[in-house]
mmCIF file as Biopython writes it, N, C-alpha, C and O atoms, coordinates in Angstrom:
data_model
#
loop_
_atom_site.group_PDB
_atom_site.id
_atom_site.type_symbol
_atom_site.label_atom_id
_atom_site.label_alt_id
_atom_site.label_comp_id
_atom_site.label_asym_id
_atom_site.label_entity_id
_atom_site.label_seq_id
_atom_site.pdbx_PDB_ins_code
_atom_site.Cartn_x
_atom_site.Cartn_y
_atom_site.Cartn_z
_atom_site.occupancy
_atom_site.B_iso_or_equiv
_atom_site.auth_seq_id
_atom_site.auth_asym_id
_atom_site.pdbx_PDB_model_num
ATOM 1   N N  . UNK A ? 1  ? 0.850   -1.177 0.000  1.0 0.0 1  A 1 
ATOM 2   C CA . UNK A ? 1  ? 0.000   0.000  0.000  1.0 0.0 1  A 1 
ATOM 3   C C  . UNK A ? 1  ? 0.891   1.234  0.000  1.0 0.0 1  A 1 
ATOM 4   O O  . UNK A ? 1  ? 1.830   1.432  0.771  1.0 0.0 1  A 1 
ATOM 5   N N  . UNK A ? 2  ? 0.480   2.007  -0.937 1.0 0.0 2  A 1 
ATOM 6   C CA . UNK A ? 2  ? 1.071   3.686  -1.286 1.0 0.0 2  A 1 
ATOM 7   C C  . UNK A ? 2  ? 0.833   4.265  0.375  1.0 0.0 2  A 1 
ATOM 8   O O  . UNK A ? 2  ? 0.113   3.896  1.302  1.0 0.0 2  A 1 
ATOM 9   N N  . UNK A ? 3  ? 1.923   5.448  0.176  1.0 0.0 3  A 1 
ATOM 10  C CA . UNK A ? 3  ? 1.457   6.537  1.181  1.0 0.0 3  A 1 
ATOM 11  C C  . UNK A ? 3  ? 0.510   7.190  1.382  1.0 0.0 3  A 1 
ATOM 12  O O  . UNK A ? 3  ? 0.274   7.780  2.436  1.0 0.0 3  A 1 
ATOM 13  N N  . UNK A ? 4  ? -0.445  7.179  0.000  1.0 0.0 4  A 1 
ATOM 14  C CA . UNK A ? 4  ? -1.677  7.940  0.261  1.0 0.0 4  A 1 
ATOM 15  C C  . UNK A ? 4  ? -2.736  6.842  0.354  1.0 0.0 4  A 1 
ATOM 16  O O  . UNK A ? 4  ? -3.775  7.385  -0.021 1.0 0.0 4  A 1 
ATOM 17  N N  . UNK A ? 5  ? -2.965  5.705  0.633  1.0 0.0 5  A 1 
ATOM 18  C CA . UNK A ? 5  ? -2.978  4.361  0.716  1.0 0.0 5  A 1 
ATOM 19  C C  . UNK A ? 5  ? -3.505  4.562  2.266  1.0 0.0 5  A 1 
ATOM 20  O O  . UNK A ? 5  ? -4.644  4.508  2.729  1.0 0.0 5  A 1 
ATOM 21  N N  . UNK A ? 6  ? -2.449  4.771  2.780  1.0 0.0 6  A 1 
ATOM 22  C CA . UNK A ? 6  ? -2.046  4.511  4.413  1.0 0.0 6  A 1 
ATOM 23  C C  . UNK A ? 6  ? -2.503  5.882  4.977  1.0 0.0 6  A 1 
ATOM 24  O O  . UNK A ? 6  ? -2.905  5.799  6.138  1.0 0.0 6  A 1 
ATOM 25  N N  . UNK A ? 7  ? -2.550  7.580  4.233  1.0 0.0 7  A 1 
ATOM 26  C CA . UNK A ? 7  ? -2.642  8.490  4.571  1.0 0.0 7  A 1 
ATOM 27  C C  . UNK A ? 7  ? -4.690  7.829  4.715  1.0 0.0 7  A 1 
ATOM 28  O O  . UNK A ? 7  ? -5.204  7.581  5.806  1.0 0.0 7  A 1 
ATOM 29  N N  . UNK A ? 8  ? -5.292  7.723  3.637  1.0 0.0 8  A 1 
ATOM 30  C CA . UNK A ? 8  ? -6.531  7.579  3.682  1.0 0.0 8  A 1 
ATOM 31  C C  . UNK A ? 8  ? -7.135  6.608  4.972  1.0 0.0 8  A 1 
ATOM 32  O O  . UNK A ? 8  ? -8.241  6.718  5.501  1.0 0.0 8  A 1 
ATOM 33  N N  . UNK A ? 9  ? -6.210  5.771  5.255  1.0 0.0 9  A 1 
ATOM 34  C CA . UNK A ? 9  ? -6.333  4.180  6.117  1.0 0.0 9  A 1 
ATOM 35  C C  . UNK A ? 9  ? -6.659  5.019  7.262  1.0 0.0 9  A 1 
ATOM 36  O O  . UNK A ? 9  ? -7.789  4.979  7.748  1.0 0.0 9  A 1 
ATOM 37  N N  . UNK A ? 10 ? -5.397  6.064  7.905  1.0 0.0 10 A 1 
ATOM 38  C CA . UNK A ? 10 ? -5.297  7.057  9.125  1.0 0.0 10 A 1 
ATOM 39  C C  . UNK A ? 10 ? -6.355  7.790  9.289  1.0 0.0 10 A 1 
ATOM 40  O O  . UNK A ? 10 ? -6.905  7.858  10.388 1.0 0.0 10 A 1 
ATOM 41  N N  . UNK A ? 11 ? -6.759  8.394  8.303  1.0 0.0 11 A 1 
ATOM 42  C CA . UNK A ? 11 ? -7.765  9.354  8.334  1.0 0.0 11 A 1 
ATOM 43  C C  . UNK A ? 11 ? -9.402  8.703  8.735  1.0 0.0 11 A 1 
ATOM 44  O O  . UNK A ? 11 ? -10.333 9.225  9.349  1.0 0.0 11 A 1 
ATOM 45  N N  . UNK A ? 12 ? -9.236  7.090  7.971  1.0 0.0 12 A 1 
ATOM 46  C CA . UNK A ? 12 ? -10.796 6.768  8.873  1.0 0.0 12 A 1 
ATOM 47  C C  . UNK A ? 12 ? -10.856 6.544  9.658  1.0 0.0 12 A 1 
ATOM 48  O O  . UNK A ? 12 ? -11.696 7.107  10.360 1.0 0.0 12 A 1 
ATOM 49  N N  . UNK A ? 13 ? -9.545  4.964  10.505 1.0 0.0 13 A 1 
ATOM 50  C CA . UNK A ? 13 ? -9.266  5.660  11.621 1.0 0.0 13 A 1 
ATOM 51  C C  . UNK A ? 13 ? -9.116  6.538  12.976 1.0 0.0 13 A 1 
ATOM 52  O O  . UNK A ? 13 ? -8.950  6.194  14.147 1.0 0.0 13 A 1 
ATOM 53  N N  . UNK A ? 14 ? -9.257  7.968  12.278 1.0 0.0 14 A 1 
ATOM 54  C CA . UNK A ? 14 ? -9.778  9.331  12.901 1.0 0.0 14 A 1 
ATOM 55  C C  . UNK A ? 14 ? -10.651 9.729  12.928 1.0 0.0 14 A 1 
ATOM 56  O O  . UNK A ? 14 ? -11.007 10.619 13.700 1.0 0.0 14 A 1 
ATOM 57  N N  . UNK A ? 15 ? -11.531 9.013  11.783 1.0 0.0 15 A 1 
ATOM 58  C CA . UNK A ? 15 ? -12.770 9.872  11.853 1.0 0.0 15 A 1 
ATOM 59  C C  . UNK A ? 15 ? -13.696 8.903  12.558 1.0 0.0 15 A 1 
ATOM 60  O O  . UNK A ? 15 ? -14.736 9.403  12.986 1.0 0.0 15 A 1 
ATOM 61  N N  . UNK A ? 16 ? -13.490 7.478  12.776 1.0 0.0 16 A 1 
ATOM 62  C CA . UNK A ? 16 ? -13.882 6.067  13.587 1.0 0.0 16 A 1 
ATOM 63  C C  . UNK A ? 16 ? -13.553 6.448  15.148 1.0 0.0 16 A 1 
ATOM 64  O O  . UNK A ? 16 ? -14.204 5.851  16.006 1.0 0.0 16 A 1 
ATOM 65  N N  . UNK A ? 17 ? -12.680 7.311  15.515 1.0 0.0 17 A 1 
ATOM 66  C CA . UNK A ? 17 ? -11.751 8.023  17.043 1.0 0.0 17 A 1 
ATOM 67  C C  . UNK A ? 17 ? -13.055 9.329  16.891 1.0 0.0 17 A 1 
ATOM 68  O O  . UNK A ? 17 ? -14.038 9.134  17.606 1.0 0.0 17 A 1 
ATOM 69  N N  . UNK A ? 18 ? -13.067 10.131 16.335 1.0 0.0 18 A 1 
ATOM 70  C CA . UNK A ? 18 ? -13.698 10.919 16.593 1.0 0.0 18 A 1 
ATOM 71  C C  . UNK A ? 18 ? -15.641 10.867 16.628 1.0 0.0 18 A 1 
ATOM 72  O O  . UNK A ? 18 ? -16.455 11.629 17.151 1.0 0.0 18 A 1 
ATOM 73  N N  . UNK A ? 19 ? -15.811 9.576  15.798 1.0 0.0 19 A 1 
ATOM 74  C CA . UNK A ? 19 ? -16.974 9.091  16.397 1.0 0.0 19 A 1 
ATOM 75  C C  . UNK A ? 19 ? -17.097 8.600  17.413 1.0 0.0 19 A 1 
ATOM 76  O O  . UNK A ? 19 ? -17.889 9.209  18.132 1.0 0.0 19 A 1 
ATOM 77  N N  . UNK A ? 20 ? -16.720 7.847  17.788 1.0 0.0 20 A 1 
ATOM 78  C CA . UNK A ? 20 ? -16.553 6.696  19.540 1.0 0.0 20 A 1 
ATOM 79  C C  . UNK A ? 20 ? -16.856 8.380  20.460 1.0 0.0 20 A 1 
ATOM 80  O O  . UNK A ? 20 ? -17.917 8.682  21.005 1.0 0.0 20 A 1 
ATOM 81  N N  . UNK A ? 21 ? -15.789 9.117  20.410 1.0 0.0 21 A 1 
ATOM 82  C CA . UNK A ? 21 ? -15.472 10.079 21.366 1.0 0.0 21 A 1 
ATOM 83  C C  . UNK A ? 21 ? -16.754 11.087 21.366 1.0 0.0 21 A 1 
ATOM 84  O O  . UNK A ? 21 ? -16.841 11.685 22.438 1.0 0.0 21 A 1 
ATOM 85  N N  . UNK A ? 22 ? -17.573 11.355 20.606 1.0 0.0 22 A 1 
ATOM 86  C CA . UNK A ? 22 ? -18.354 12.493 20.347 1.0 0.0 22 A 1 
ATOM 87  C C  . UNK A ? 22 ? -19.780 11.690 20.959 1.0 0.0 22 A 1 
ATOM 88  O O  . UNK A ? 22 ? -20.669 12.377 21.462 1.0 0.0 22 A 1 
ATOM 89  N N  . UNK A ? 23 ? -19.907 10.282 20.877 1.0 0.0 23 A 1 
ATOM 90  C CA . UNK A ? 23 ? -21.165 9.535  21.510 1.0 0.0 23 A 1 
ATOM 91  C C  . UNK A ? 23 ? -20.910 9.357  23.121 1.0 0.0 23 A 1 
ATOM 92  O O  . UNK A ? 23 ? -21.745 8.996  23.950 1.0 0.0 23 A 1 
ATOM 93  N N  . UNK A ? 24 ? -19.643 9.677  23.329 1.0 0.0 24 A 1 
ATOM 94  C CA . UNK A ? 24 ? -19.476 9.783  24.573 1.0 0.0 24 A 1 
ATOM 95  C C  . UNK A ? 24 ? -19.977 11.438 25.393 1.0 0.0 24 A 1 
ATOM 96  O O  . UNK A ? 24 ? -20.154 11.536 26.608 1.0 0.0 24 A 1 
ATOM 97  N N  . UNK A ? 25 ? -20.090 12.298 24.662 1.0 0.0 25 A 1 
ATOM 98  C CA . UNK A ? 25 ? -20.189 13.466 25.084 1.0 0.0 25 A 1 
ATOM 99  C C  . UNK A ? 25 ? -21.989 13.967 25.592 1.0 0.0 25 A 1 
ATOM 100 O O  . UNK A ? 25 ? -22.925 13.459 24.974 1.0 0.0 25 A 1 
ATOM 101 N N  . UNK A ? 26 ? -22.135 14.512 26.212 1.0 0.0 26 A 1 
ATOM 102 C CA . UNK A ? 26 ? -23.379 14.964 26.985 1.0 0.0 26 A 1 
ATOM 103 C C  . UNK A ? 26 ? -23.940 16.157 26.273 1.0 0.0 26 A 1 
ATOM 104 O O  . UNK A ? 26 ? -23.533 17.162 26.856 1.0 0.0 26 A 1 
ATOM 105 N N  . UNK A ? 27 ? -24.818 16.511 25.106 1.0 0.0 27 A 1 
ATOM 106 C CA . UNK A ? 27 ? -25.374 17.546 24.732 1.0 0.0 27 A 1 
ATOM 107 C C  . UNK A ? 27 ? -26.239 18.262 25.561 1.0 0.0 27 A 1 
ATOM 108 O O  . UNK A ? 27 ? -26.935 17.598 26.329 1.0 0.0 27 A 1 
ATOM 109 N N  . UNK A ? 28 ? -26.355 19.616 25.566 1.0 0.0 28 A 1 
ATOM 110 C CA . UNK A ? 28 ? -27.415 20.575 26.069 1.0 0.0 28 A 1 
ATOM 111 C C  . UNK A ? 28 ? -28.530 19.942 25.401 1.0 0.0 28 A 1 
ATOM 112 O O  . UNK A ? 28 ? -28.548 19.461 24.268 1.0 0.0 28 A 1 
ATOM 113 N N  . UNK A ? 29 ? -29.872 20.037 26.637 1.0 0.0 29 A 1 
ATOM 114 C CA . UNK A ? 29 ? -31.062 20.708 25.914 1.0 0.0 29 A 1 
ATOM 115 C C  . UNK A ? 29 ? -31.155 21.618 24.891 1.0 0.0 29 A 1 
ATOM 116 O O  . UNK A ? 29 ? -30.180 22.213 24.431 1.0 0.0 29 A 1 
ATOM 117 N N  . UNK A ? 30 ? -32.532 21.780 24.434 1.0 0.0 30 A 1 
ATOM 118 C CA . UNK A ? 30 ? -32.600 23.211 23.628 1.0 0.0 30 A 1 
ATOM 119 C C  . UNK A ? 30 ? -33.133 24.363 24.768 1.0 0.0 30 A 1 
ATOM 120 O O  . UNK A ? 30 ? -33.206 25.536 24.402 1.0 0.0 30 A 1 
ATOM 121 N N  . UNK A ? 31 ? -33.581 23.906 26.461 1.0 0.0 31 A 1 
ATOM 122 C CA . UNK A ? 31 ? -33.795 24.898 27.108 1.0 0.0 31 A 1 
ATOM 123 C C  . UNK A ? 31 ? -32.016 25.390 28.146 1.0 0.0 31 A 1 
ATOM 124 O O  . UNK A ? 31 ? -31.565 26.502 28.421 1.0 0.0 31 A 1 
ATOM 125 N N  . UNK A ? 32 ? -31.633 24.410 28.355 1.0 0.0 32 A 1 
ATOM 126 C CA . UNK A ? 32 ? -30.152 24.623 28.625 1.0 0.0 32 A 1 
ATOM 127 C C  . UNK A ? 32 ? -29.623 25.303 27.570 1.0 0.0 32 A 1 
ATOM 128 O O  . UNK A ? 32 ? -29.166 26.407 27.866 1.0 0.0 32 A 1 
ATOM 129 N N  . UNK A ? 33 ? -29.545 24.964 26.391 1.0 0.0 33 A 1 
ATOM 130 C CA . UNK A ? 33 ? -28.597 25.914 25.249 1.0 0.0 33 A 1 
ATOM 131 C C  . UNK A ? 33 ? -28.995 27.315 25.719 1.0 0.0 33 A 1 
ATOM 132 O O  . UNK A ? 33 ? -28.210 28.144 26.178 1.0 0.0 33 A 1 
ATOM 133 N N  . UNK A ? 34 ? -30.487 27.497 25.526 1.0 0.0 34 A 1 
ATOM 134 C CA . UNK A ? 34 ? -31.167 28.890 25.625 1.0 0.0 34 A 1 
ATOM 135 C C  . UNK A ? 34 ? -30.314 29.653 26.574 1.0 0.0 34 A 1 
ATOM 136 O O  . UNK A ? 34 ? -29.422 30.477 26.373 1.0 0.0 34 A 1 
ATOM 137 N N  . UNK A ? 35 ? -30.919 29.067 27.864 1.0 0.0 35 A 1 
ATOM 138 C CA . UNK A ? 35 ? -30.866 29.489 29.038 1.0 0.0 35 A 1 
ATOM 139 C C  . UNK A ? 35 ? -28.829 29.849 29.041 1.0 0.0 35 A 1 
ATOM 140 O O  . UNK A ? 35 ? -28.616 30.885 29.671 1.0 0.0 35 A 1 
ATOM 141 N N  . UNK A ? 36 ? -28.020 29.453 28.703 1.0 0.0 36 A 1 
ATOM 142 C CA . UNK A ? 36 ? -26.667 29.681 28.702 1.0 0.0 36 A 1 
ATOM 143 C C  . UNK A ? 36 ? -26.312 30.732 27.704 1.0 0.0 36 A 1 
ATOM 144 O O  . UNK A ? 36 ? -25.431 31.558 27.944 1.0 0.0 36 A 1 
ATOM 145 N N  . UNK A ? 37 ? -27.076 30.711 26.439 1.0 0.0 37 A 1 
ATOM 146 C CA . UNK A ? 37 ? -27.237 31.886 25.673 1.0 0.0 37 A 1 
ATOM 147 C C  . UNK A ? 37 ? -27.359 33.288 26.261 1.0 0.0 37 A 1 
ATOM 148 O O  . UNK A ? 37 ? -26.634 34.266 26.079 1.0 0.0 37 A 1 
ATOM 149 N N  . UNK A ? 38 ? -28.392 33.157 26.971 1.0 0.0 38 A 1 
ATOM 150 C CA . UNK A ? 38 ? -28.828 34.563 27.463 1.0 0.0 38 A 1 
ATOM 151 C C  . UNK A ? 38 ? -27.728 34.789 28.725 1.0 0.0 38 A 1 
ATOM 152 O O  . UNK A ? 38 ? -27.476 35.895 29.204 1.0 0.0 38 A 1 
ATOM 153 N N  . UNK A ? 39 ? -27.222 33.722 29.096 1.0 0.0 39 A 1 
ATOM 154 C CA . UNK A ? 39 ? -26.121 34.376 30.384 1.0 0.0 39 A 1 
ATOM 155 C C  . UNK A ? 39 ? -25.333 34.993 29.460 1.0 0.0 39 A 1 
ATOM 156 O O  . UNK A ? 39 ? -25.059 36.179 29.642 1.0 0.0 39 A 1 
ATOM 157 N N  . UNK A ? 40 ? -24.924 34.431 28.523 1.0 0.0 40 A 1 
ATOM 158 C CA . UNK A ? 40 ? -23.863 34.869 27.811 1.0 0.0 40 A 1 
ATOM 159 C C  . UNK A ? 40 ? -24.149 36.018 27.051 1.0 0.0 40 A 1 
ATOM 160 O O  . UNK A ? 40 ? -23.053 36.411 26.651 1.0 0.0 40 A 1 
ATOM 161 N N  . UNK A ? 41 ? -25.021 36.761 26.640 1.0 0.0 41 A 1 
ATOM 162 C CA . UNK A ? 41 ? -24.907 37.905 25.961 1.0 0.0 41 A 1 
ATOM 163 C C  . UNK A ? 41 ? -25.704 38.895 26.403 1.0 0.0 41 A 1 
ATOM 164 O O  . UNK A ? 41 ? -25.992 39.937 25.815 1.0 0.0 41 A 1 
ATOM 165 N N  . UNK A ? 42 ? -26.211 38.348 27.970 1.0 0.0 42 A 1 
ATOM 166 C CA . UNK A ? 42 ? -25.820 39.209 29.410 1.0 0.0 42 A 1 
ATOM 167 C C  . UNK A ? 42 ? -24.951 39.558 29.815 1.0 0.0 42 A 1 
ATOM 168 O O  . UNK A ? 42 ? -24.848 40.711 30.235 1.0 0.0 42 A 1 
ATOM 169 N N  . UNK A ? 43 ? -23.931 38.631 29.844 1.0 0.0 43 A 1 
ATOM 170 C CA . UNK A ? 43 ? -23.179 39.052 30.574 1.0 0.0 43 A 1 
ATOM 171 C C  . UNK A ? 43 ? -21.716 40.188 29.872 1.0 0.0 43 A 1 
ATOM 172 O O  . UNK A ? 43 ? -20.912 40.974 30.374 1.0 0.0 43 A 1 
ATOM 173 N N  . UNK A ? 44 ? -22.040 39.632 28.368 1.0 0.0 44 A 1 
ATOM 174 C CA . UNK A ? 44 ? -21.154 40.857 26.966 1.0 0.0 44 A 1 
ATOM 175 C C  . UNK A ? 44 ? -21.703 41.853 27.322 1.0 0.0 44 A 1 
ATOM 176 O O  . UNK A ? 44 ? -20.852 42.703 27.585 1.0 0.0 44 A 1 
ATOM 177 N N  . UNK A ? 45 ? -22.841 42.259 27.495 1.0 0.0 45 A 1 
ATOM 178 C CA . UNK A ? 45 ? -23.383 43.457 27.589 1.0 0.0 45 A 1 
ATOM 179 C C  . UNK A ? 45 ? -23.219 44.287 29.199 1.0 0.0 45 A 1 
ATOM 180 O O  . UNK A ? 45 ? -22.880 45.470 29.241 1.0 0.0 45 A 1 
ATOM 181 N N  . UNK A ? 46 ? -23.413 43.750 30.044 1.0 0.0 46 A 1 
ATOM 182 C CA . UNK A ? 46 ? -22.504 44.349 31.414 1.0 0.0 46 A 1 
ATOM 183 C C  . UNK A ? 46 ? -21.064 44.971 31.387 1.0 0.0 46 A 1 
ATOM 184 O O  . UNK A ? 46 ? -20.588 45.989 31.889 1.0 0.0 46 A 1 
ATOM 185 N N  . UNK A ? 47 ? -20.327 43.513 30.254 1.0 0.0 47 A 1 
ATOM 186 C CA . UNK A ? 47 ? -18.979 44.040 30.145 1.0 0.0 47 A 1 
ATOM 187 C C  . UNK A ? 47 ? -18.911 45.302 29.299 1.0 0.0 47 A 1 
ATOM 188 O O  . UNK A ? 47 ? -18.214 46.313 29.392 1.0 0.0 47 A 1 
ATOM 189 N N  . UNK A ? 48 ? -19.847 44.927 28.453 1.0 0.0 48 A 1 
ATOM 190 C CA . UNK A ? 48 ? -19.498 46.289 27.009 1.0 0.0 48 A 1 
ATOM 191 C C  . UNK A ? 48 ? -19.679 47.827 27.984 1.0 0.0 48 A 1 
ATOM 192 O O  . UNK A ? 48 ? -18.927 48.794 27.865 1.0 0.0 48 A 1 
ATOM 193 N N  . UNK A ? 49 ? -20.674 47.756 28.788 1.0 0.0 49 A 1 
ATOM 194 C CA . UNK A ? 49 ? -21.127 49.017 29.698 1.0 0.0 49 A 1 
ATOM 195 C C  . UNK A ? 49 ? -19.733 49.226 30.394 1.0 0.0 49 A 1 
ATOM 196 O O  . UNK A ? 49 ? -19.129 50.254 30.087 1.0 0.0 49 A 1 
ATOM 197 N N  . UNK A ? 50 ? -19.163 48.378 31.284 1.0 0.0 50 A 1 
ATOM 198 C CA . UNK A ? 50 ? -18.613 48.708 32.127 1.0 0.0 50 A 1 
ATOM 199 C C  . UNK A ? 50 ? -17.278 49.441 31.237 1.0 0.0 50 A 1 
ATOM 200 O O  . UNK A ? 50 ? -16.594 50.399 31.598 1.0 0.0 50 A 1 
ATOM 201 N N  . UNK A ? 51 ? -17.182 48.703 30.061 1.0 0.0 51 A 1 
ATOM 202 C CA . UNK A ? 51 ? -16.255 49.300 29.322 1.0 0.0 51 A 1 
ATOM 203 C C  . UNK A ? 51 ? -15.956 50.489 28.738 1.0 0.0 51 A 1 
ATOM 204 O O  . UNK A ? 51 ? -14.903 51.118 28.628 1.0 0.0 51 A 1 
ATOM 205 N N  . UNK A ? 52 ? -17.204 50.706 28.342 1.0 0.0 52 A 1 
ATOM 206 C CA . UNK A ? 52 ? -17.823 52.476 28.169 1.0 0.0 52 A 1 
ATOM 207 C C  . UNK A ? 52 ? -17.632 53.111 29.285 1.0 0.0 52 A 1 
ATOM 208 O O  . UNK A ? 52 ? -16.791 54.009 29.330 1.0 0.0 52 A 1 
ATOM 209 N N  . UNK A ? 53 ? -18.295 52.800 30.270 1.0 0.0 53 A 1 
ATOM 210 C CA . UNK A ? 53 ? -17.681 53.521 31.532 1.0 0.0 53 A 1 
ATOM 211 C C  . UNK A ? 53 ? -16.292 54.283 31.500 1.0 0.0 53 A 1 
ATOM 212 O O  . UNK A ? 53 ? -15.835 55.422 31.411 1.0 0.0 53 A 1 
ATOM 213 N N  . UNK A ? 54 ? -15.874 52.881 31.633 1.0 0.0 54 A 1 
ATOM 214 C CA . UNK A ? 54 ? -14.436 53.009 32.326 1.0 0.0 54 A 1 
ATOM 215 C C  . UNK A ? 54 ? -13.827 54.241 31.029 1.0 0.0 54 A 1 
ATOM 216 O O  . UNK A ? 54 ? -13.152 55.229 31.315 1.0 0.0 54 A 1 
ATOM 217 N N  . UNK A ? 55 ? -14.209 53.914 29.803 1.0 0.0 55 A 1 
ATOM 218 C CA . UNK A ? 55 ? -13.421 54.747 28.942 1.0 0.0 55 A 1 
ATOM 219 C C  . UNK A ? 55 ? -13.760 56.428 28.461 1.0 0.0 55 A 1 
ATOM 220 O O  . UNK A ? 55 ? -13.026 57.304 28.004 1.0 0.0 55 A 1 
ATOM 221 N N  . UNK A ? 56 ? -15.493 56.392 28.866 1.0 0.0 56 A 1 
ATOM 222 C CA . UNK A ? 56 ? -15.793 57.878 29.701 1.0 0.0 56 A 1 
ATOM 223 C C  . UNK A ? 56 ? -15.372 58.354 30.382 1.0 0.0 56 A 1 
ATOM 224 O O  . UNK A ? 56 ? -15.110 59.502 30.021 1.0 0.0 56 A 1 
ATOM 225 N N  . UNK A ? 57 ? -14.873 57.972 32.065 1.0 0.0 57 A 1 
ATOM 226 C CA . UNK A ? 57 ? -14.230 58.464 33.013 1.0 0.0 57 A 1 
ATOM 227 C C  . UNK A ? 57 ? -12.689 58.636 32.605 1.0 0.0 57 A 1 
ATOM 228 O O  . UNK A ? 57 ? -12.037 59.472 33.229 1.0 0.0 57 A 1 
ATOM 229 N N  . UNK A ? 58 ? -12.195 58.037 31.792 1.0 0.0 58 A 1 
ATOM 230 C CA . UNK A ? 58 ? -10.655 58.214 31.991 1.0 0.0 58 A 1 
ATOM 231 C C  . UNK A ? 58 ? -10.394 59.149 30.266 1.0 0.0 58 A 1 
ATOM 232 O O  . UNK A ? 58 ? -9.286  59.572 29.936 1.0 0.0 58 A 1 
ATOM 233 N N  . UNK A ? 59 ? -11.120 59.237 29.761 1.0 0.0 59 A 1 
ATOM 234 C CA . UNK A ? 59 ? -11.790 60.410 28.829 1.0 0.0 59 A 1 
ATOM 235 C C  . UNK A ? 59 ? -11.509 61.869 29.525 1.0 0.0 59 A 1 
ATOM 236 O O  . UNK A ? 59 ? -10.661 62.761 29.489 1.0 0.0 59 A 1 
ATOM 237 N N  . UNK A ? 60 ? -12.529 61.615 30.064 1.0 0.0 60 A 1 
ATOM 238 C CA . UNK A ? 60 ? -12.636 62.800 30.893 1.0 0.0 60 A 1 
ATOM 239 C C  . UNK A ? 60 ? -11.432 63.293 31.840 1.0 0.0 60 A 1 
ATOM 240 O O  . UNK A ? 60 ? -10.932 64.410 31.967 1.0 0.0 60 A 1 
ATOM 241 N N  . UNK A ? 61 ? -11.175 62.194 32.396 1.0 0.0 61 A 1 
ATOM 242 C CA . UNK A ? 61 ? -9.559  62.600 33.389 1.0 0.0 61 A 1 
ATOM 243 C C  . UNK A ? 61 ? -8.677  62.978 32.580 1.0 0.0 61 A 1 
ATOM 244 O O  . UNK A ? 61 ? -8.062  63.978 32.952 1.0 0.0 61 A 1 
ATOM 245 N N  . UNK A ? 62 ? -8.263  62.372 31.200 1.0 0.0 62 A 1 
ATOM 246 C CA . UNK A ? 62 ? -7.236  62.946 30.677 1.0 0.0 62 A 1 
ATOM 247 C C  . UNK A ? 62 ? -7.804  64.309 29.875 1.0 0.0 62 A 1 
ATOM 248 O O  . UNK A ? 62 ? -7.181  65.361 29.733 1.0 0.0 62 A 1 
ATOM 249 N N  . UNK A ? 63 ? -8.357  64.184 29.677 1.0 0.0 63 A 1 
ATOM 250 C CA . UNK A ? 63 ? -8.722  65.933 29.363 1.0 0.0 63 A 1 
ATOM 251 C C  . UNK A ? 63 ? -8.684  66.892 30.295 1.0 0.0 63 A 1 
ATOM 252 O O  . UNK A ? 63 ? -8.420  68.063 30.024 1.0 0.0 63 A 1 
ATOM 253 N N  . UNK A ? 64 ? -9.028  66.331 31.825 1.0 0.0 64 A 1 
ATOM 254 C CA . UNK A ? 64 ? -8.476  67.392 32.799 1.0 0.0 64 A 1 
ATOM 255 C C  . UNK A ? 64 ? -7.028  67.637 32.705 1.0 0.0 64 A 1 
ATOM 256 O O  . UNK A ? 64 ? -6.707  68.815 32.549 1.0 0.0 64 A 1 
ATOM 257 N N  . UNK A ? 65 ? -6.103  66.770 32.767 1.0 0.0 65 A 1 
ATOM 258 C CA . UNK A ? 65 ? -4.738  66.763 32.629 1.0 0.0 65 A 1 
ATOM 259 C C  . UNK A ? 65 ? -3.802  67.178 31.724 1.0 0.0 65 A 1 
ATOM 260 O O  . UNK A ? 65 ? -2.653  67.503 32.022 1.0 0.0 65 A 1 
ATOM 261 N N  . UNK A ? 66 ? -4.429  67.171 30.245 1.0 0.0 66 A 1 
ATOM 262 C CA . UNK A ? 66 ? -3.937  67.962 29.266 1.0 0.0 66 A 1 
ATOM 263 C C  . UNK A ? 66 ? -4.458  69.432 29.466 1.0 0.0 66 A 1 
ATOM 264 O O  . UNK A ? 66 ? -3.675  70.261 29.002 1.0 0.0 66 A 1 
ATOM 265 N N  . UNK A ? 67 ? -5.315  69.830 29.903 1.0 0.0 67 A 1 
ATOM 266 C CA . UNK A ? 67 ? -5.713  71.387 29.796 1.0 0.0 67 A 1 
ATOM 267 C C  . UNK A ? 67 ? -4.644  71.883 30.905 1.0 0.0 67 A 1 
ATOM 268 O O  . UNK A ? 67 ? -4.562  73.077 31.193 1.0 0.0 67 A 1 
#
């Protein structure tokens, strides 16, 4: 058998490894997915604020400091 023979042999192989392994894994609900969704682009949006914040106030400070 060629190298690409043996390259193809490896590759099912991998894709035979990456089946076994993926039936082992625990999927979300579709109310768990949800429900982790909304933490999550809750919780971007707290950050995005706090980020604005922070870059208003120190806005503002360095404009005291240059004048």
């Amino acid at each position: 058998m060629g190298k690409v023979g043996e390259l193809i042999s490896g590759f099912q192989v991998f894709l035979g490894d990456v089946r076994v392994e993926l039936s082992k894994c625990s999927w979300p609900t579709r109310p768990e997915l949800l429900e982790s969704t909304v933490v999550v682009i809750v919780s971007c949006l707290i950050l995005a604020g706090f980020v604005g914040v922070s870059d208003a106030v120190l806005v503002a400070l360095t404009s005291l400091v240059i004048r």
